[in-house]
C-alpha positions in Angstrom: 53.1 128.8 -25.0 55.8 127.7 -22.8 55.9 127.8 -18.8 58.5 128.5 -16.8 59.7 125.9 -14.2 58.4 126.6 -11.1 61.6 127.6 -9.8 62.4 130.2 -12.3 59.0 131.3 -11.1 59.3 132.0 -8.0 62.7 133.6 -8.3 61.1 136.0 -11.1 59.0 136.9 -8.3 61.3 137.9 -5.5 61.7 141.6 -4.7 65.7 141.1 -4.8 67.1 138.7 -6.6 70.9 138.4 -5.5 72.1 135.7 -8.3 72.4 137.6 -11.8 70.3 136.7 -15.2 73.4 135.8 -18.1 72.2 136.0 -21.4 74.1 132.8 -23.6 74.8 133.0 -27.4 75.0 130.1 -29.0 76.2 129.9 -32.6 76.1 126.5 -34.9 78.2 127.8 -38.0 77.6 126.0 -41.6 81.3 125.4 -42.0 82.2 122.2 -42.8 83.7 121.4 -38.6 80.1 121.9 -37.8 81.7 124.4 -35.8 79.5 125.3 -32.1 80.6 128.6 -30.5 79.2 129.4 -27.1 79.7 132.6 -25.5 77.9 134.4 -21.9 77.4 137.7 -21.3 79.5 137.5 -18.2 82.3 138.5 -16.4 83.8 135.0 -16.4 83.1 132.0 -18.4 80.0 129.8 -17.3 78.9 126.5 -17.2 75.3 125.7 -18.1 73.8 123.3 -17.0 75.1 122.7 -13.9 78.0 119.7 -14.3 77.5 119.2 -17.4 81.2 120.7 -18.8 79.3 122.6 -20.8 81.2 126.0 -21.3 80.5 129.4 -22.2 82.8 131.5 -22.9 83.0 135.0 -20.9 82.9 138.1 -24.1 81.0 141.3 -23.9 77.6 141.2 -25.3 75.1 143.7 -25.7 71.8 143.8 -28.3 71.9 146.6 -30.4 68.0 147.1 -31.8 65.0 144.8 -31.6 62.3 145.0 -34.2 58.8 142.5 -33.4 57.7 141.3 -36.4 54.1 143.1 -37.1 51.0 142.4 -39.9 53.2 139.2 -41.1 56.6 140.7 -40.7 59.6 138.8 -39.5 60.9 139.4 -36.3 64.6 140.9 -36.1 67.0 141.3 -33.6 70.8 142.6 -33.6 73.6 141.6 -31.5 77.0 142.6 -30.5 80.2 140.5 -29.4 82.7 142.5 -28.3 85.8 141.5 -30.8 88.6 142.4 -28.4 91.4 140.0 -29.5 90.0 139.7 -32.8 89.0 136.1 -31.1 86.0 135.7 -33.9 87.6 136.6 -36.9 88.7 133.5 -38.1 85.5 131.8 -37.7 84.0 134.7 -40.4 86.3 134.3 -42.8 83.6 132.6 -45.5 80.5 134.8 -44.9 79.1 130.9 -46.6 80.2 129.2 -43.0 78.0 132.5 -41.1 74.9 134.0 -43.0 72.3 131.2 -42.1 73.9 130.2 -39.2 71.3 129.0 -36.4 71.8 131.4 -33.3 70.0 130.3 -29.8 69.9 132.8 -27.5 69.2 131.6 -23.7 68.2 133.5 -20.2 69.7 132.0 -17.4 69.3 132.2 -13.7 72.8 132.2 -12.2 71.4 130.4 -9.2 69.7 127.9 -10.9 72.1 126.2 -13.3 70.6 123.1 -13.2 67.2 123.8 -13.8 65.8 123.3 -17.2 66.1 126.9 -19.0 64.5 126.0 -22.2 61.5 127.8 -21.9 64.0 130.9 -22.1 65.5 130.2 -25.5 64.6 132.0 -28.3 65.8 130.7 -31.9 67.0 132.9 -34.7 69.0 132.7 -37.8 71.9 134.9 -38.6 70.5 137.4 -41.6 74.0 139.6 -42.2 76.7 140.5 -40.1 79.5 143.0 -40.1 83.1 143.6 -38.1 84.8 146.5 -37.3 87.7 146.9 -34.9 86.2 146.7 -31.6 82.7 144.3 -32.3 81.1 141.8 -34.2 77.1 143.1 -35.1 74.6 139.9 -36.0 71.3 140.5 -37.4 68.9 137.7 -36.6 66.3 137.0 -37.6 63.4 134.4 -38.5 65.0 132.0 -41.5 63.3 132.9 -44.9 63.9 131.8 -48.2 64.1 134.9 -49.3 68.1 134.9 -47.8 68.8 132.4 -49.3 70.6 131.1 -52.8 68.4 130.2 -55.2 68.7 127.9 -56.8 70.7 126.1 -53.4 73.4 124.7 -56.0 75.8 126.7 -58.3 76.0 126.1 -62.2 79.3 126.0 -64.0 80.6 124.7 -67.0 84.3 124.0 -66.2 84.6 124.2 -61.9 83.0 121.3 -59.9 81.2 122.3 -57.4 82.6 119.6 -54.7 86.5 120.8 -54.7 88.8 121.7 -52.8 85.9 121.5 -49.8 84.4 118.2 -50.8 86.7 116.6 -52.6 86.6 112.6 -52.2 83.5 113.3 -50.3 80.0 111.4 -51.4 79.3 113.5 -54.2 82.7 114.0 -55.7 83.6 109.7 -54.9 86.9 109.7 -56.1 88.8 107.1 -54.5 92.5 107.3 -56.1 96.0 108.6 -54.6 95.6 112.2 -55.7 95.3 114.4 -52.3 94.3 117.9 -53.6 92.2 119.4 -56.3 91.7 122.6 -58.1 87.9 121.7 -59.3 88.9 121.6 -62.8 87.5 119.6 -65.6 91.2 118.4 -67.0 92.4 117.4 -63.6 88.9 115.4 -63.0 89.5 113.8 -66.8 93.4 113.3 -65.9 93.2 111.5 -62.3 95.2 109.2 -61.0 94.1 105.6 -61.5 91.6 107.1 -64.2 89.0 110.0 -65.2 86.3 110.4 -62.9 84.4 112.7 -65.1 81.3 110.6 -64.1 81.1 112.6 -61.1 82.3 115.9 -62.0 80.0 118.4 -59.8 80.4 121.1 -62.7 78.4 121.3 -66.3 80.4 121.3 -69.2 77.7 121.4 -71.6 75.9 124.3 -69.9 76.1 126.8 -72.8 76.7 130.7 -71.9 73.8 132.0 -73.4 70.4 132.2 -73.0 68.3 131.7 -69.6 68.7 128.6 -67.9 66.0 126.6 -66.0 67.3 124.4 -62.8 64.3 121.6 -62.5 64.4 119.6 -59.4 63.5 116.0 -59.1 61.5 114.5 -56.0 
């Protein structure tokens, strides 16, 4: 179990406490920027900790329903972010970049900034999420593999896995001139500077019939 600073103690304790609680959202999207968004439950943006540069960004938040998990159950929690200016929309573009998202969500003492909150945090993973006009709803939860593709990788026959995204990246290892590509087997056998079939991320001998069984190594 974690304890609280002492500080966080003792201002738990006082009859009136005259420096709000803000409740951060943190969000680490899967997109391929790595992309951290940081958002308070404030009237103003926030800086936690204190000095730090650290910057939260001041958006209407409000959880929606709160489920503790029971007899084995996960534990669930929904969230809202208020979408005013549509300011989230392009990060949910690819629901790949958002549904199994990590999602920190932190209690801090106004006052006490540069005390060590981190006994506050609590850790979830983003399960679904939908967008209307006025919010953004996240349903968190505990990560599961039951979420989760299975198997992790996609089997084709003719599109690599590795374009546009990956493309010249470790997998794909094309070093030539050529800038873009489409993911197609033809345009991996035509490069320029020569065919780098060799490490074409689709399967062209993957027949269309039939159940297929993905075996892992290691």
């Amino acid at each position: 179990m974690k304890n609280l600073p002492g500080e966080l103690v003792l201002q738990k304790n006082v009859w009136s406490d005259k420096n709000p609680w803000v409740v951060l959202v943190q969000i680490d999207l899967l997109d391929d920027d790595s992309t951290i968004l940081r958002y308070a439950a404030n009237t103003q943006d926030f800086e936690y900790p204190r000095d730090s540069g650290i910057m939260w960004t001041a958006i209407g938040i409000r959880p929606s329903s709160m489920e503790n998990a029971q007899q084995g159950a996960l534990s669930e929690v929904s969230i809202v972010i208020t979408n005013v200016g549509r300011v989230l929309i392009d990060y949910l573009m690819d629901p790949d970049d958002v549904i199994g998202s990590a999602v920190k969500l932190i209690f801090v003492n106004a006052g006490l900034t540069e005390v060590d909150h981190s006994s506050l945090e609590v850790n979830y993973t983003i399960q679904n999420f939908k967008v209307d006009s006025q919010d953004v709803e996240f349903s968190l939860g505990d990560e599961t593999l039951v979420i989760q593709r299975h198997p992790p990788r996609l089997y084709s026959t003719l599109q690599c896995e590795w374009a546009p995204h990956n493309f010249k990246g470790a997998e794909c290892q094309y070093v030539g001139t050529d800038t873009t590509c489409n993911g197609l087997l033809d345009s991996c056998r035509n490069r320029t500077g020569g065919s780098n079939t060799e490490h074409f991320g689709g399967n062209p001998t993957l027949h269309n019939d039939g159940l297929k069984v993905a075996i892992a190594n290691g």
